[in-house]
N, C-alpha and C positions, 0 to 999 in steps of 0.2 A: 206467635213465633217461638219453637226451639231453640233454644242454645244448645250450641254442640256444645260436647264434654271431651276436652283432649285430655286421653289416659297419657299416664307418664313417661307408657311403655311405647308410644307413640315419638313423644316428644324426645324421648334417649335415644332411636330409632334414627329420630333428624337430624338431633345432636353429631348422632357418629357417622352417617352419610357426610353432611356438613363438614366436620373434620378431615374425612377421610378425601374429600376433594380439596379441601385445601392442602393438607399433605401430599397429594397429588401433583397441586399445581407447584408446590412450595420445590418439587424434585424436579420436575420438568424444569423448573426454571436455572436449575441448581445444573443439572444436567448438558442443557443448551449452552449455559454458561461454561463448562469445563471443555464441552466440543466445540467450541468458538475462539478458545483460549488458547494461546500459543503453548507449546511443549517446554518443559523444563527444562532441557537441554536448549532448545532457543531460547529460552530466556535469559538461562546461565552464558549462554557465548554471548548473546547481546549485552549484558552488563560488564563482561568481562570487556569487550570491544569500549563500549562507553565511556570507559575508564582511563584510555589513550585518545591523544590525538586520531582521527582518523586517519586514511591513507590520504585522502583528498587535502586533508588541512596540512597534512606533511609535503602534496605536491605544489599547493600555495606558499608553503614557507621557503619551495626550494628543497625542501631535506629528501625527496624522490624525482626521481625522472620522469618527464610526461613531455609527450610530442603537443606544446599548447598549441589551438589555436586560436581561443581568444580568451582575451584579461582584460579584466578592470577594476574598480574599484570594488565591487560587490559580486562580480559572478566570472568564472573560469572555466573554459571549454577545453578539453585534451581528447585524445584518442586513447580507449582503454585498455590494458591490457591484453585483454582478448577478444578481438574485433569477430563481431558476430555479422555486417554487410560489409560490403567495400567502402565504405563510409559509415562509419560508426565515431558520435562522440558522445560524452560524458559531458555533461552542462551541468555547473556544481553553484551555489552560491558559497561565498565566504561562510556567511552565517549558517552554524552545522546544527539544522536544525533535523531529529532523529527520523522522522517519518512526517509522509503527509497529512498523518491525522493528530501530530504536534503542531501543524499549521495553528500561527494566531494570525486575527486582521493585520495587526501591523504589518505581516508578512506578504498581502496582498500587494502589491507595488514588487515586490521583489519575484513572488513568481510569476507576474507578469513580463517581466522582465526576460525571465528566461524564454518563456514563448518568444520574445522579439529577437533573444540569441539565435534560439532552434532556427525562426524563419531564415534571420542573415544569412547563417551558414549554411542552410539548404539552396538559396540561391548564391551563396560563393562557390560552393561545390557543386554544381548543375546539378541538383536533386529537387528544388520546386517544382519544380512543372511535371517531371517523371514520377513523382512521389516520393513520401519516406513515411517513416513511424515514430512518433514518439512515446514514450516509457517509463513510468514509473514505476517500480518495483514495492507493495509495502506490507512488511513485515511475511513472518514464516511462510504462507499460504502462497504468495507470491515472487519468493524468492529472496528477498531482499537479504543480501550478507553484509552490506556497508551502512553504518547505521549514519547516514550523513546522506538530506535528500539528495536527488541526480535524479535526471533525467537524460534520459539514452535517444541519443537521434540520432537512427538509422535508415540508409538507404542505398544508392546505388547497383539494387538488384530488385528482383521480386519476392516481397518477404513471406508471402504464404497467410497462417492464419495466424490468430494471434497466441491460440491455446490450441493444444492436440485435437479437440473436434470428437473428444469422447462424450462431452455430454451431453445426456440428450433430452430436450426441452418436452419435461409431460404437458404443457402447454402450449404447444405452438400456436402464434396466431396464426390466421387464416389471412390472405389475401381477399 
């Protein structure tokens, strides 16, 4: 039996393939990460917002106006500023927790809780049975300008789709 002879000029060869992929993979991931990452200007108004009370904990304290319609000890229902159905409200907990992907378990019980608001008031306001939508907004990508979770239940018409219906799936499944 042979033994191969690895020349050095071989082995510097692999070396720098070798590198040159991981430098490769080292930018992509470098890359992926800066396109996934919210804009500096979102980041600078969300720390700046962070820094105050919300608008929601000002409409719990009373220090704003809000058409409530329902309170309690831990969550607060009003009509928003600018009603996007005929029935549009804001479902807020006390606890101003900044997004849904600040969610901790503890929190579990509490946004439970808001689904059993959403339902109530969809069958106080005859919207169970016709439909409605509910909404969370999070972070840049998705609109979100109040950094205090909420969730939007709306309804009283026909809401369409949920996004513009631009994009378009390279993988569609098949029936």
């Amino acid at each position: 039996m042979r033994k191969q002879h690895l020349d050095y000029k071989d082995v510097s060869a692999f070396n720098q393939i070798s590198t040159m992929k991981y430098l490769a993979i080292i930018l992509l991931l470098i890359l992926s990460i800066s396109l996934s990452a919210q804009s500096k200007t979102y980041q600078d108004k969300k720390l700046e917002k962070l820094s105050v009370k919300s608008p929601f904990q000002k409409i719990w304290d009373g220090e704003l106006p809000a058409e409530v319609v329902y309170k309690d000890d831990e969550i607060i229902a009003f009509v928003p500023i600018r009603r996007q159905t005929p029935i549009h409200f804001l479902i807020v907990p006390k606890k101003r927790i900044t997004t849904i992907t600040d969610l901790e378990d503890e929190d579990t019980l509490l946004i439970g809780k808001m689904m059993i608001v959403a339902r109530d008031l969809a069958k106080k306001y005859g919207i169970a049975e016709t439909g409605f939508r509910l909404a969370i907004n999070t972070n840049e990508a998705a609109g979100q300008s109040v950094f205090h979770l909420h969730m939007h239940l709306m309804g009283g018409m026909i809401t369409g789709p949920m996004v513009d219906q631009t994009f378009k799936d390279p993988n569609p499944r098949k029936n």
